[in-house]
C-alpha atoms as a printed R data frame, in Angstrom:
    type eleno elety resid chain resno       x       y      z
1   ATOM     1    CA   UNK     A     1 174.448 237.274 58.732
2   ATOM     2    CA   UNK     A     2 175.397 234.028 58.329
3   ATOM     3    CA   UNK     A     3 177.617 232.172 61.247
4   ATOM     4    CA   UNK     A     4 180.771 229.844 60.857
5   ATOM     5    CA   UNK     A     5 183.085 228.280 62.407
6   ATOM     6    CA   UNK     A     6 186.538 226.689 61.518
7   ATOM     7    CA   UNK     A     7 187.108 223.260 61.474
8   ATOM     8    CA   UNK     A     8 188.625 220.937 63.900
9   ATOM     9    CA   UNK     A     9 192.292 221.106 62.925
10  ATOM    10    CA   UNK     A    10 192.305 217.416 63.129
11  ATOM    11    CA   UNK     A    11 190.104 217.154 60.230
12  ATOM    12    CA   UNK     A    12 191.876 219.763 58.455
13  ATOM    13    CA   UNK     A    13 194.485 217.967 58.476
14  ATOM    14    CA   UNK     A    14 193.358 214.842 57.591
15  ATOM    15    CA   UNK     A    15 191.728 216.809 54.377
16  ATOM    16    CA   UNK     A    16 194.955 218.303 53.152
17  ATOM    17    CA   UNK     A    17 197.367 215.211 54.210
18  ATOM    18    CA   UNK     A    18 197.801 214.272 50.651
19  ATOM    19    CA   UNK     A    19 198.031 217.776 49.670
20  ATOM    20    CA   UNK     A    20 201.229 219.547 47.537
21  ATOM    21    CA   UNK     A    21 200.590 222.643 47.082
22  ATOM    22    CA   UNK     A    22 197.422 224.584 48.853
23  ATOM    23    CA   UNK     A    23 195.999 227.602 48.204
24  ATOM    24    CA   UNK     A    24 193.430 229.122 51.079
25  ATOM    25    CA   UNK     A    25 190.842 231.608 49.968
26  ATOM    26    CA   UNK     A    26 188.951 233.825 52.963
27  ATOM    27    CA   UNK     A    27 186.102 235.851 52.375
28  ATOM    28    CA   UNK     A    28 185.621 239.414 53.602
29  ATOM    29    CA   UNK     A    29 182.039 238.772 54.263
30  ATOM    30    CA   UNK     A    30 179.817 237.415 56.807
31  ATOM    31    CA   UNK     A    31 182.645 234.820 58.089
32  ATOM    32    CA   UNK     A    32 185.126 237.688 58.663
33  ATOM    33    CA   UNK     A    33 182.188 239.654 60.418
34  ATOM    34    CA   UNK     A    34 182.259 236.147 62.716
35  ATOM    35    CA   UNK     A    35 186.184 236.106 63.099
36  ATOM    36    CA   UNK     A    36 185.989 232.896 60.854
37  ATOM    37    CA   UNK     A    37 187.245 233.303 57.466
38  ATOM    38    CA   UNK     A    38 188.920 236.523 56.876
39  ATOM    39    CA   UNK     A    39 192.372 237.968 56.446
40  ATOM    40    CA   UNK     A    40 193.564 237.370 60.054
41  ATOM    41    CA   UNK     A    41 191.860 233.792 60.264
42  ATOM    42    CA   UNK     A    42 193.572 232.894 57.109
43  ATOM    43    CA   UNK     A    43 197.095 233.586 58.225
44  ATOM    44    CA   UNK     A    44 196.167 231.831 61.381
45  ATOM    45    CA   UNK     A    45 194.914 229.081 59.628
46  ATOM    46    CA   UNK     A    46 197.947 228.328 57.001
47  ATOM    47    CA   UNK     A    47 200.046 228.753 60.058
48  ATOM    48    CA   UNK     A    48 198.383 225.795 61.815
49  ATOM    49    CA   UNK     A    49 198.621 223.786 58.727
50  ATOM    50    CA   UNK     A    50 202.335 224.286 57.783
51  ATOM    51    CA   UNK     A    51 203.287 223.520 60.991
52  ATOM    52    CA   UNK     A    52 200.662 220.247 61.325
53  ATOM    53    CA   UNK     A    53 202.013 218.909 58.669
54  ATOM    54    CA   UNK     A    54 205.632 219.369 59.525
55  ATOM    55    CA   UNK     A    55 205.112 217.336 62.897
56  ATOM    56    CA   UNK     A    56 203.191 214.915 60.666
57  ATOM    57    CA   UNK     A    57 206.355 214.478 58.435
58  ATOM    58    CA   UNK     A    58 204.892 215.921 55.490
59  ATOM    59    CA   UNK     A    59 205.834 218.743 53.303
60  ATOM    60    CA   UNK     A    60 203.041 221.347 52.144
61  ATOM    61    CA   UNK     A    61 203.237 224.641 49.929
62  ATOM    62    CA   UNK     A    62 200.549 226.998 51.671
63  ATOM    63    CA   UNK     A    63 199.635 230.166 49.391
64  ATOM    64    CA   UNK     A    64 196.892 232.816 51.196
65  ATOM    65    CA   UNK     A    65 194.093 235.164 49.662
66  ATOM    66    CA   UNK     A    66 190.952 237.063 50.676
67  ATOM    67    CA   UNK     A    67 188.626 237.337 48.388
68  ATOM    68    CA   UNK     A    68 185.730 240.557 48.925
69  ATOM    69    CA   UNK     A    69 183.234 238.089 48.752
70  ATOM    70    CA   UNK     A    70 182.771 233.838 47.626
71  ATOM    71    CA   UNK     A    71 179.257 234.218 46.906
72  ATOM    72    CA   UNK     A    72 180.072 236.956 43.634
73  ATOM    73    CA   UNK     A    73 181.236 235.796 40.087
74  ATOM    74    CA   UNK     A    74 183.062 238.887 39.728
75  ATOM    75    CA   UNK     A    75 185.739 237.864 42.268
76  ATOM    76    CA   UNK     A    76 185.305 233.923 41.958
77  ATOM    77    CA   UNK     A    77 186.429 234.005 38.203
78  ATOM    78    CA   UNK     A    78 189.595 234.998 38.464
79  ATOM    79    CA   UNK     A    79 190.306 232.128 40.696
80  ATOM    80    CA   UNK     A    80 190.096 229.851 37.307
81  ATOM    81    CA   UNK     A    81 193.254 230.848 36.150
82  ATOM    82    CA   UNK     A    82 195.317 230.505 39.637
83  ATOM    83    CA   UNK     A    83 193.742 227.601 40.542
84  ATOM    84    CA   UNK     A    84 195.041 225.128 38.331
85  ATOM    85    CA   UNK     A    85 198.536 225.872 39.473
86  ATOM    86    CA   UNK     A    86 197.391 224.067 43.070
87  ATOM    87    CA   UNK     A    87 196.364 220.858 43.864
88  ATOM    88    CA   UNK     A    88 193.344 221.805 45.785
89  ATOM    89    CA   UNK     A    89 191.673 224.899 47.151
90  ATOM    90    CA   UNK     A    90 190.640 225.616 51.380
91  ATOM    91    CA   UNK     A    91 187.894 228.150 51.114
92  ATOM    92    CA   UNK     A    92 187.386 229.869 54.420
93  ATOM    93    CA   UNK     A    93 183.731 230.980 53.327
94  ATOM    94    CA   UNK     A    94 180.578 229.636 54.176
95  ATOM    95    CA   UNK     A    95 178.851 226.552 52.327
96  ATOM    96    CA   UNK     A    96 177.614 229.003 49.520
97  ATOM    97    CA   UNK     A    97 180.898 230.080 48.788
98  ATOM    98    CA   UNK     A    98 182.564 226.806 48.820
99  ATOM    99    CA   UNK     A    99 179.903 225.401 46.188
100 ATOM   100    CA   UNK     A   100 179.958 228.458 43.797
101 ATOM   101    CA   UNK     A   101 183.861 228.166 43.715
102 ATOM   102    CA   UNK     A   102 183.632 224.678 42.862
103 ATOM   103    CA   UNK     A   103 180.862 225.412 40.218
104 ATOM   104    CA   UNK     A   104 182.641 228.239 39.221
105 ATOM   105    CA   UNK     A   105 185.809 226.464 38.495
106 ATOM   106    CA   UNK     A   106 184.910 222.708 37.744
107 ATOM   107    CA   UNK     A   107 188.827 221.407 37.461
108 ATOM   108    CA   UNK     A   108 189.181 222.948 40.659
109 ATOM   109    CA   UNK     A   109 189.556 220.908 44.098
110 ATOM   110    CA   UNK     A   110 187.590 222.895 46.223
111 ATOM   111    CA   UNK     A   111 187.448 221.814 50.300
112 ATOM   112    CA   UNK     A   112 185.711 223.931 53.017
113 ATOM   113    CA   UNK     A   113 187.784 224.719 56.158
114 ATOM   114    CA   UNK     A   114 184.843 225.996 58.116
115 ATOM   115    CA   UNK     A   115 181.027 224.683 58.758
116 ATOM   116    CA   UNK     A   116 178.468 226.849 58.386
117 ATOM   117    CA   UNK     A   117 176.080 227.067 61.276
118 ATOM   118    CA   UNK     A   118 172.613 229.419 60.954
119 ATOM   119    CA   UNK     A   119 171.963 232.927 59.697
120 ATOM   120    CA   UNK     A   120 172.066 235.264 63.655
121 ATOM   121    CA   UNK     A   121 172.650 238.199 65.368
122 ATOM   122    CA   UNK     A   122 175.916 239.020 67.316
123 ATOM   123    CA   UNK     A   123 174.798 239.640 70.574
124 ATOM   124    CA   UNK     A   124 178.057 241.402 71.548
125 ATOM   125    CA   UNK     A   125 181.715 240.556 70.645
126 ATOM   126    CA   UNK     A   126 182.270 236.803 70.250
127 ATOM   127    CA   UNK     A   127 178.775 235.719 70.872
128 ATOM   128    CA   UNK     A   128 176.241 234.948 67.981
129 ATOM   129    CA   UNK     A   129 172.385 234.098 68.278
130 ATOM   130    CA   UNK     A   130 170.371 231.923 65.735
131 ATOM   131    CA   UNK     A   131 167.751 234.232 64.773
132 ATOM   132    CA   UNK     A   132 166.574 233.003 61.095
133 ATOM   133    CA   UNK     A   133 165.961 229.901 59.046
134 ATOM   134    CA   UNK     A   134 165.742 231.326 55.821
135 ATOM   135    CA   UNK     A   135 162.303 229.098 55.348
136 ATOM   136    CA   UNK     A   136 161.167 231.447 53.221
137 ATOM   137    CA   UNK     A   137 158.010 232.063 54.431
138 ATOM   138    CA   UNK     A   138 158.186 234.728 57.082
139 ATOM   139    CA   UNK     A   139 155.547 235.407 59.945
140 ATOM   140    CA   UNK     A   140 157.156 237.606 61.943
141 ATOM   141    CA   UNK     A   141 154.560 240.112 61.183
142 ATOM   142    CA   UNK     A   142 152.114 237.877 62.310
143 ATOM   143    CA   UNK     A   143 154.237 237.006 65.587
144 ATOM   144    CA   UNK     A   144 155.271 239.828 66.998
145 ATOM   145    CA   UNK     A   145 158.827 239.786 64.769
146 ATOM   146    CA   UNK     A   146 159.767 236.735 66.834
147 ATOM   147    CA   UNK     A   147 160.946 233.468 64.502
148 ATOM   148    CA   UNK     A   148 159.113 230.796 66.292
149 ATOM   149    CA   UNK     A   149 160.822 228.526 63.127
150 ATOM   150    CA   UNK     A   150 164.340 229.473 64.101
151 ATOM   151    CA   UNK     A   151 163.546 229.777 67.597
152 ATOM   152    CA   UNK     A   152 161.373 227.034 69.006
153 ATOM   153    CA   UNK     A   153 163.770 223.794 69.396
154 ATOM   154    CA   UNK     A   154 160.025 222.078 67.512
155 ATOM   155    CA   UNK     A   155 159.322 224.861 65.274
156 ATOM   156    CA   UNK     A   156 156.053 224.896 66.069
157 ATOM   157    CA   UNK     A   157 154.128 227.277 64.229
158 ATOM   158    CA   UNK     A   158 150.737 227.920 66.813
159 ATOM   159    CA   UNK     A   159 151.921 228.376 70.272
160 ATOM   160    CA   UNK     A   160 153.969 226.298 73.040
161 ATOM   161    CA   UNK     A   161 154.503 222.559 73.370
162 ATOM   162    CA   UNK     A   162 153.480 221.175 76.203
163 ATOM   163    CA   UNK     A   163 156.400 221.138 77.944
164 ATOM   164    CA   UNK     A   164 157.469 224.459 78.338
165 ATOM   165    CA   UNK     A   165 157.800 224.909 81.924
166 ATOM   166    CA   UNK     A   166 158.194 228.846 83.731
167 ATOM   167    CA   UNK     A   167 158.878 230.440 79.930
168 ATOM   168    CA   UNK     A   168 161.591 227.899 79.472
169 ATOM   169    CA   UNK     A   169 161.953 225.209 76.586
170 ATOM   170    CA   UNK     A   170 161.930 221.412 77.854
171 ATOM   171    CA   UNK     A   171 164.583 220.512 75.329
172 ATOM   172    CA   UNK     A   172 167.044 223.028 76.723
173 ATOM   173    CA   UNK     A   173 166.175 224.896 80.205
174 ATOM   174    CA   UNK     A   174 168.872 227.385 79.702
175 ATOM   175    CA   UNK     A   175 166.623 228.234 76.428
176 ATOM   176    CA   UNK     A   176 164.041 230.592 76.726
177 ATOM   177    CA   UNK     A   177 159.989 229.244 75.122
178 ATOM   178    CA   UNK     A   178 159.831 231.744 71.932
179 ATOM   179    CA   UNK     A   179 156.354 231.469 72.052
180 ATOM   180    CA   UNK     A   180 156.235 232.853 75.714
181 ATOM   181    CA   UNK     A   181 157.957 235.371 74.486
182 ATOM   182    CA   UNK     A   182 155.740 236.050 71.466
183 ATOM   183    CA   UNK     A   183 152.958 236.120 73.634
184 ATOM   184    CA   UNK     A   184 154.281 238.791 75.744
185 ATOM   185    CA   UNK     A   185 155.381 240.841 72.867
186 ATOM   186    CA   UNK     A   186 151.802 240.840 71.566
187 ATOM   187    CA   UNK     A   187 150.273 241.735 74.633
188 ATOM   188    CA   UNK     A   188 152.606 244.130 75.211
189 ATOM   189    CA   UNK     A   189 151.064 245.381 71.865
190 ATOM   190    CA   UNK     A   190 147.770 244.857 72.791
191 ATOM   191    CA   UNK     A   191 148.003 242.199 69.778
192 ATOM   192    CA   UNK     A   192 147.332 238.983 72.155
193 ATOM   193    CA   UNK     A   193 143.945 237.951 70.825
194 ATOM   194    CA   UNK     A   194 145.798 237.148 67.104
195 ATOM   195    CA   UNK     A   195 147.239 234.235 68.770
196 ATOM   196    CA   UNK     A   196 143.513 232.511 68.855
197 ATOM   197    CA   UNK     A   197 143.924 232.540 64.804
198 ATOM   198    CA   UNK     A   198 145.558 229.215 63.754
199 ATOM   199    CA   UNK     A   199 147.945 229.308 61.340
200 ATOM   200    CA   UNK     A   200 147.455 226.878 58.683
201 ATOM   201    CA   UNK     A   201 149.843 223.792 57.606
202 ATOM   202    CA   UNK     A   202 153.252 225.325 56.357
203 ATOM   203    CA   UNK     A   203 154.203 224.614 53.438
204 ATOM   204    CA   UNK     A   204 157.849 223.420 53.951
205 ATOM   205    CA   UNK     A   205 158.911 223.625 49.898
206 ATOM   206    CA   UNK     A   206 159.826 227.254 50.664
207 ATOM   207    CA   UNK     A   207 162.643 226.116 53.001
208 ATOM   208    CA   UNK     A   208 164.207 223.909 50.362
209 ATOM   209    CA   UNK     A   209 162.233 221.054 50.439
210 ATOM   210    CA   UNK     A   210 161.251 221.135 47.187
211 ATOM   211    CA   UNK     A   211 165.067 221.448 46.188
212 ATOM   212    CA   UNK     A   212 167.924 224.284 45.781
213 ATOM   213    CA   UNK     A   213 165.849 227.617 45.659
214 ATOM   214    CA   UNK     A   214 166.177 229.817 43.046
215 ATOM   215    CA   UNK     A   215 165.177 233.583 42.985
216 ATOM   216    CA   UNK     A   216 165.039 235.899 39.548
217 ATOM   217    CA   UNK     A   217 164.579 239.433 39.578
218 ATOM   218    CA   UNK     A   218 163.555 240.387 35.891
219 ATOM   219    CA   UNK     A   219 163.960 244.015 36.689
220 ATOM   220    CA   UNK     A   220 167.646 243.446 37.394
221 ATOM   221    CA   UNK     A   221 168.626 241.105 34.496
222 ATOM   222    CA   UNK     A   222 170.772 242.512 31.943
């Protein structure tokens, strides 16, 4: 899922300081998973901010809503006709769902309260793992299901740098070498010898290099 995490309040603040009348719209998905942009991190949030800008000497209006998801016309569009009545808009969503809001509603000041941080895995409660970079161009069958793009501080796509020391990555020791790991997953699998193949040059357009990616389904289209 994809990981977020709320703003510092200072530059919250600083966004909304000029601010009249706010309205801040959570999303039930991946950021409430996260404990960053639901129900409960909404209230929190408009809390923070009334009181913020009271100490600052500065009067606010604060309305609240929760939207199922940000990333969905179906519950964006409604948003067109409330929207007007505020002067701006906090979305508690991830990147995605603070750009399809503004697209979605083009009068609309639209500000994100949180910054999205990678697509991972929650490890247990409160702890989240980096374990894709949406490149669009997945190995993982070729590497044991281990991202060695996400993963490897270099992303390096045919085996360890050479400073991986004891199965540990020289950028960060507390880090363990995915490639170490991918090595013992394939041996485990009696797959090792498919590391001699080289992989060729990636082609990097399929991360967004070559601009905003687009997918189409023609079966789904009405």
């Amino acid at each position: 899922m994809i990981i977020a995490e709320r703003k510092p309040m200072k530059e919250l603040l600083e966004m909304v300081s000029d601010v009249k009348r706010l309205l801040i719209v959570g999303c039930r998905g991946c950021v409430a998973v996260c404990s960053a942009g639901g129900d409960k991190e909404v209230s929190i949030l408009a809390a923070a901010l009334r009181l913020g800008m009271k100490k600052a000497g500065k009067q606010i209006e604060i309305d609240e809503d929760t939207l199922v998801r940000q990333c969905d016309p179906e519950y964006i569009d409604p948003l067109n006709d409330r929207a007007s009545d505020y002067d701006a808009v906090l979305s508690m969503a991830c990147g995605v769902g603070v750009n399809f809001i503004a697209d979605r509603c083009p009068d609309v000041n639209v500000m994100p309260a949180l910054n999205t941080t990678f697509y991972g895995a929650n490890l247990s409660s409160g702890e989240w793992k980096e374990m894709c970079a949406g490149c669009g161009a997945c190995v993982l069958h070729l590497t044991g299901g281990l991202c060695p793009v996400a993963r490897c501080a270099k992303s390096l796509s045919n085996g360890p740098c050479g400073g991986s020391q004891g199965g540990r990555c020289e950028i960060n020791p507390d880090v363990d070498c995915i490639w170490q790991q991918i090595y013992d997953k394939l041996s485990s699998l009696n797959r090792k010898e498919e590391l001699r193949q080289i992989m060729p040059i990636r082609d990097w357009t399929t991360a967004g290099h070559g601009g905003p990616r687009r997918r189409i389904r023609e079966d789904l289209l009405p």
